[in-house]
N, C-alpha and C positions, 0 to 999 in steps of 0.2 A: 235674234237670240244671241246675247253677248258671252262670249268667252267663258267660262267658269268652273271651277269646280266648288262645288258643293255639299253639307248634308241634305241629307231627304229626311221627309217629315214624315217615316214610317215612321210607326209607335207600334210595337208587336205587344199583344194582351199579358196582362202578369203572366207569367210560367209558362213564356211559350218565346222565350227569347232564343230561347239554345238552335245553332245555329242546322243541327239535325232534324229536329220536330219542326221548325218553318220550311225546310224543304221538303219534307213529304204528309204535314198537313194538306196541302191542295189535292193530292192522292186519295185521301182519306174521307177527304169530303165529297158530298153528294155531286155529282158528274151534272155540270148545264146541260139540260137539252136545250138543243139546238138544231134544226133540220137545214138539211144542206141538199146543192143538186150536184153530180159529180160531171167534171168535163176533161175530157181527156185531149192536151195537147200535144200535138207531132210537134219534136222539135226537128234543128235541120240536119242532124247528124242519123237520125234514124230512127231513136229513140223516140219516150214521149215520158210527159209528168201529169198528175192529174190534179186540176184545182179545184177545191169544195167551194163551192157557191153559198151562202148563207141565205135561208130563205125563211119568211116571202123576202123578194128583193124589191128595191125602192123604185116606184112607178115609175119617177123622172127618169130620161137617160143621161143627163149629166148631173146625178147623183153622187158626192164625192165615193172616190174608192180607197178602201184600208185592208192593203195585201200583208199578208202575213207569213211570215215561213219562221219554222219551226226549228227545233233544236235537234241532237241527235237519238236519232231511232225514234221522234216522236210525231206527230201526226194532227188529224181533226178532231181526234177523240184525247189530246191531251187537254189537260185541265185547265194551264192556262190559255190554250187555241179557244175552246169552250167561251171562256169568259171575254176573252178578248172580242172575240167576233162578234157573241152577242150585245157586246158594249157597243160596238160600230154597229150595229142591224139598227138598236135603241135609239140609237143618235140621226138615224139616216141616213150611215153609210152603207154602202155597197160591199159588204166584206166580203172574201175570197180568201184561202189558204191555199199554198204552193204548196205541195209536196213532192220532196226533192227523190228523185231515180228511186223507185224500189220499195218508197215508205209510205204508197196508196196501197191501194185493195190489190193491188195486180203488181207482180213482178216486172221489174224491167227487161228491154231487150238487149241491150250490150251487155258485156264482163263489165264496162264502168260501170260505178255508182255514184257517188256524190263524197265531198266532203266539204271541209272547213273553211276551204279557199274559192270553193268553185263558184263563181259568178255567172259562168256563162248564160246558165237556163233560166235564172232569174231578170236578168240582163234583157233575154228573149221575148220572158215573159211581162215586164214591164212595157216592152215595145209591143207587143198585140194587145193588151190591154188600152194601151193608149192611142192606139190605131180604133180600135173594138168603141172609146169611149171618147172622142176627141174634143171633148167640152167640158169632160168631170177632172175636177182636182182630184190627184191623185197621192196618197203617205204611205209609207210601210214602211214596219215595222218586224224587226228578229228577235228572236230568243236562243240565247247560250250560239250555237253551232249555227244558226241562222244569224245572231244577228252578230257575229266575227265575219261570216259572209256578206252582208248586207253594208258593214262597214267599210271592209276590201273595196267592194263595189260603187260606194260613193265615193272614196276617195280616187280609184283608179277613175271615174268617168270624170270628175270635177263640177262646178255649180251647174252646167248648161247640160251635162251629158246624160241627164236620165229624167223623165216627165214625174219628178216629184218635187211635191212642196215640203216637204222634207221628213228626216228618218228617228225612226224608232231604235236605239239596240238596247237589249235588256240581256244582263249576266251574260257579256259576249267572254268568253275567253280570249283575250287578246293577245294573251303571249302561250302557244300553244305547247310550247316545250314544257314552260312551267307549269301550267297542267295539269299536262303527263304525269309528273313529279308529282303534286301533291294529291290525284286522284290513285299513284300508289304507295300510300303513307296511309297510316292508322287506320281509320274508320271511313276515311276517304274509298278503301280498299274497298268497299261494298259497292257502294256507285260502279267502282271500277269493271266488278265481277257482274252484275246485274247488267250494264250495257253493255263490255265482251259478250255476255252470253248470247245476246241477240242479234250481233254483228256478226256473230258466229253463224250461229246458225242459221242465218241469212246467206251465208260466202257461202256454206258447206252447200245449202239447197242450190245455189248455184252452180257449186263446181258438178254436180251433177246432172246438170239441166246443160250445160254451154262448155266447152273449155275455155283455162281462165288465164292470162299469161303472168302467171304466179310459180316460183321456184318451189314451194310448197305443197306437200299433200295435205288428204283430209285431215288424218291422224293428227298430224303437226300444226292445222290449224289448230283443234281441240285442244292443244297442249299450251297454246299462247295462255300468259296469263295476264298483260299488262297491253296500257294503250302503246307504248313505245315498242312491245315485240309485235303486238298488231298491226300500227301502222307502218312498222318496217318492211315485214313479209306479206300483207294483205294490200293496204290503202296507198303505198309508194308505189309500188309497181303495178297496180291496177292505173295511177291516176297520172304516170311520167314522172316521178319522182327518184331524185337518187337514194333516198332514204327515211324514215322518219325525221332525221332532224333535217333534211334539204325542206320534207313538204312542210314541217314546223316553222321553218324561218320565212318562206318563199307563202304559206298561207296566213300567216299570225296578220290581223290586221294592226297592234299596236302600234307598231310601227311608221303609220299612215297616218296618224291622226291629225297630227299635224298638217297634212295636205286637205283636210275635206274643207270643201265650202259651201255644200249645201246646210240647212239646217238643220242638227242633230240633236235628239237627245239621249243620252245614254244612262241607263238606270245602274248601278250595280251594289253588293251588297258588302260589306269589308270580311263577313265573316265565311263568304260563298265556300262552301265543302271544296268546290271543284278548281278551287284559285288558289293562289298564292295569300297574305295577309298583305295589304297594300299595296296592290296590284300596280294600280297607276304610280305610285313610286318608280317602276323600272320602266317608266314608258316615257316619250316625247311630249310635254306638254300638246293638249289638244290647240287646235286652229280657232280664229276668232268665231266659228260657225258650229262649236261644240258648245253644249251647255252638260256637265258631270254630276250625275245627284248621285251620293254613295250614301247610302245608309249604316248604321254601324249593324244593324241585323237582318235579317230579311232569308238567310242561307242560300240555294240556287234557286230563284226564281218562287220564292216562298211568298213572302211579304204577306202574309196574314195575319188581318187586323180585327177588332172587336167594333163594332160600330150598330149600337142602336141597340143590345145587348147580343148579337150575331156574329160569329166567323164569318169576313169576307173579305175580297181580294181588294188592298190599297195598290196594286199593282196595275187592275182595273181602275180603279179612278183615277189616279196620274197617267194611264194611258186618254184614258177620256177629257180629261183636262189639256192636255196636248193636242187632241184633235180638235177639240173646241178651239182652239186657238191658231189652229191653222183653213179651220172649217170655211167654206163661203157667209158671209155673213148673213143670206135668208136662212141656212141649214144649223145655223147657231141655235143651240137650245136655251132656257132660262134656267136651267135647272144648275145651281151653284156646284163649284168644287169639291165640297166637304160632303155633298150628300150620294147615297148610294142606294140602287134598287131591291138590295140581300140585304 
């Protein structure tokens, strides 16, 4: 995969450009079923994550595998997890979703939780999968807060240091500070409030259940209103940080890009609610092992297109066209780029 940055051939339907209605069209619309088996992993600190199985699963046992982790506060039941997975079931893959400390069916057991930067448990969990599966290719892919993580983590291990044939990241926030910043501006502000809300009241249920080594009470969490007072008094001191902006600079993967050399591809969109406008403008040109498709619309992880006269996810096809293309060659389908199952 050579170097590049790129447009993407999203085309979003007449009157559905605005960079608001493609990010919460996918919300709006009818939810994939998808059944899944839940498994719950120890990690070695104590703790554990649970990852959704996608099922039925594929007979062969070196059936490739397409792990997926998610974005923040989001899960198996988000919209694009739904689509993704069952795009990988359709093709043959073996899909699985991580879900990071606290964001399965079950509360975790330390005061940590997860965030932006943290590698570790995916890191974990690539290596038992690929213990689990020692003859399946293996890809994964992130979204928004997963795949800034997923990035961090290819670059920090390098081409040899992790059993993939290479990565997915979609609308990763790469520079985390900046962000911050435009999720509290205008209309961004709503995002902002709707996932404070549940980070909240995630912390709160905890500080109740464990003590939590936070300088803050209940009240004063409730009183947070922004990602930057949240992560200062919440997410820093929970995860070893000296501050929001230490875990900002010390988690942002833009910064890295330049060092990855596994194969990447990164989706993103120019007009994403949750970013800056020209993001990659303030970042290192990526490594000869990046490929950059920016679309001019799409919003956060939106990218809903009209095809066949249907709302459906071009976000799903270019993930599917990418696993084709790293697929084993008997696991290869016929089924061309352009076309889609919705």
């Amino acid at each position: 995969m050579a170097s590049t940055i790129v447009s993407a051939d999203f085309r979003p339907p007449s009157g559905l450009h605005n960079a608001h209605f493609q990010t919460m069209l996918p919300r709006v619309l009818p939810l994939r079923p998808v059944a899944r088996d839940t498994e719950i992993v120890n990690l070695p600190d104590g703790d554990f994550v649970e990852l959704a199985w996608i099922r039925p699963a594929p007979q062969h046992h070196d059936a490739p595998i397409f792990l997926l982790f998610h974005g923040l506060e989001g899960s198996f039941d988000s919209p694009y997890a739904r689509e993704l997975l069952h795009a990988a079931g359709r093709m043959g893959w073996r899909g699985v979703l991580m879900h990071f400390r606290g964001c399965g069916q079950t509360p975790n057991r330390l005061p940590r939780a997860y965030h932006s930067g943290d590698t570790a448990d995916a890191y974990w969990i690539m290596g038992q999968l690929a213990q689990r599966y020692p003859h399946a290719l293996m890809a994964a892919a992130g979204v928004s807060l997963g795949a800034n993580m997923l990035l961090k983590l290819v670059a920090e291990q390098g081409g040899d240091g992790l059993p993939l044939e290479g990565a997915i990241a979609i609308n990763a926030p790469l520079d985390l500070a900046a962000s911050a910043d435009t999720l509290n501006q205008g209309v961004s502000r709503l995002y902002q409030h709707y996932l404070l809300r549940q980070l909240k009241r995630k912390v709160l249920a905890r500080m109740e259940a464990m003590p939590l080594p936070l300088k803050i009470n209940a009240q004063q969490v409730r009183q947070l209103n922004s990602f930057w007072a949240y992560d200062n008094d919440v997410t820093a001191p929970l995860h070893g940080f000296h501050s929001a902006s230490d875990y900002y600079r010390r988690a942002s993967a833009g910064p890295l890009l330049g060092e990855i050399e596994l194969p990447t591809l990164i989706l993103h969109a120019d007009d994403d609610p949750f970013m800056p406008a020209n993001l990659f403008s303030r970042l290192p040109p990526p490594s000869p092992s990046v490929r950059v498709e920016i679309a001019r619309h799409g919003g956060h992880v939106g990218y809903v297109e009209r095809r066949d006269g249907r709302l459906c996810s071009w976000l799903t096809r270019r993930v599917e066209a990418q696993l084709q293309q790293w697929a084993p060659r008997r696991q290869r389908l016929t089924v061309p780029y352009p076309q889609h199952d919705r």
